[in-house]
N, C-alpha and C positions, 0 to 999 in steps of 0.2 A: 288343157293338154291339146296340142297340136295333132290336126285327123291328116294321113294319107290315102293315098290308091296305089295299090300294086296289083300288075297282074303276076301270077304267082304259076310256078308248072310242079309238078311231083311227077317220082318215076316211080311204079310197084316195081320192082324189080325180080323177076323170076330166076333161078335156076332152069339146067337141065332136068336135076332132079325134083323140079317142084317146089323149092325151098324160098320163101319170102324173104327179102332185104330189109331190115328197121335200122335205125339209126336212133340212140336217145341223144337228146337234145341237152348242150352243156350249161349248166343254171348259170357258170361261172362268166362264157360269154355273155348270156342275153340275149338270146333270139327267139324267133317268136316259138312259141309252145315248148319252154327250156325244159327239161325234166321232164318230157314225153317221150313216145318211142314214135316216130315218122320216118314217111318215104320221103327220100332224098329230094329237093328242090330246093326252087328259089325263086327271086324273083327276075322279069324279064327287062334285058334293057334297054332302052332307047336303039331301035334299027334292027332289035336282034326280033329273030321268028322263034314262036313257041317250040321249036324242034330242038333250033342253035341254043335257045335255053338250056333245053332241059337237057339235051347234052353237053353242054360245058357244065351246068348244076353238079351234074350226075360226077363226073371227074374232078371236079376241084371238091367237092364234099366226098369221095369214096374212092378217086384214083382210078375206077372202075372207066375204061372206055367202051361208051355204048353204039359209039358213031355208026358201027357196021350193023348193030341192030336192027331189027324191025319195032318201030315205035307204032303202037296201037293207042288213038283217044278212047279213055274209058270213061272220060269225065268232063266237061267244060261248062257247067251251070252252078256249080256247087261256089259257096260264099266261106268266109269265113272273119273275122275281125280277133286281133289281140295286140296288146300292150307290147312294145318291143325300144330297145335302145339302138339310137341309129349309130353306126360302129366311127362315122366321120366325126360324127359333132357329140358323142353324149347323151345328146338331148331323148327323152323319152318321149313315144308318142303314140298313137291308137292307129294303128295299120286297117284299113279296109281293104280285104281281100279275092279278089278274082281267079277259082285255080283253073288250071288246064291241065288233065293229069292225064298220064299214060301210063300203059302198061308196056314192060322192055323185059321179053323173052328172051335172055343170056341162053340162048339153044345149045350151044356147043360144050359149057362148062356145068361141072354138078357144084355146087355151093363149096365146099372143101375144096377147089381147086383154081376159085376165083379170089386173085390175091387185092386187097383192098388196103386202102391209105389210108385212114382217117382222118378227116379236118379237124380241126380247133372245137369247131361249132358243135360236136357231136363229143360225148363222153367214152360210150361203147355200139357198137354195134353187136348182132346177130345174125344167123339165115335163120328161119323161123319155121318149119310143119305148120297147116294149116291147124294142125289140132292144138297149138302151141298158143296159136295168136289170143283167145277166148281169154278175156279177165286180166289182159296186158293194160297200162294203163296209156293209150294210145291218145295222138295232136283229135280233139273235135272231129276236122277235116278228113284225116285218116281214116276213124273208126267209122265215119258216113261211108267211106270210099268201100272201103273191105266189107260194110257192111250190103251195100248194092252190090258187088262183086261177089258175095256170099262168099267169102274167106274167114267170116269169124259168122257166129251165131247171134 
């Protein structure tokens, strides 16, 4: 099997009211960590800044525009590797992974009133209580992130 690099961003995304963004992951497309619940990313492309990522990520996977946001780094060491089909060719292969992840306080809306698209890539979403998250079946990547973040136990 054929190994890549990507660098990768994730968005925690917040409510006003405190309420967490997940996204479960659609087995049907194929992407990496299918049939998990994760924060919204992806990977970065050729000339684009981790920022331009993870805001376009954040829109074409949830509709969600964060542009005006305040983007906080919570994360840029953390690794991760999985199995994924690449969506041009088919072909399967072993992604080696670099994330940059941030945190995107949505200050002005409380969860109920941020209207969200969903992509392909994604089955269902949530907003999530932090008391909610404990024993979700969350991306590796993820449950490290929340887990330094102390969002789950």
């Amino acid at each position: 099997m054929r190994e890549i690099n990507r660098r990768i961003v994730g968005a925690v995304l917040v409510s006003k009211d405190k309420k967490v963004f997940l996204a479960k992951g659609n087995p049907k497309v194929g992407g990496v960590y299918a049939d998990c619940w994760l924060v919204p990313g992806g990977g970065i492309d050729e000339g684009e800044t981790a920022e331009q990522a993870v805001i376009r990520e954040v829109l074409e996977e949830t509709g969600i525009d964060i542009s005006s946001c305040k983007l906080e780094v919570v994360g840029n060491s953390r690794k991760g590797e999985s199995e994924k089909t690449l969506k041009t060719t088919g072909e399967r292969v072993l992604v080696h992974m670099d994330f940059v992840e941030y945190r995107v306080d949505i200050a002005d809306k409380n969860a109920a009133d941020i209207e969200v698209v969903l992509s392909d890539e994604h089955s269902e979403y949530k907003w999530f209580d932090k008391s909610e998250m404990a024993g979700l079946k969350l991306s590796p990547p993820s449950e490290e992130l929340f887990k330094e973040m102390g969002s789950i136990e």
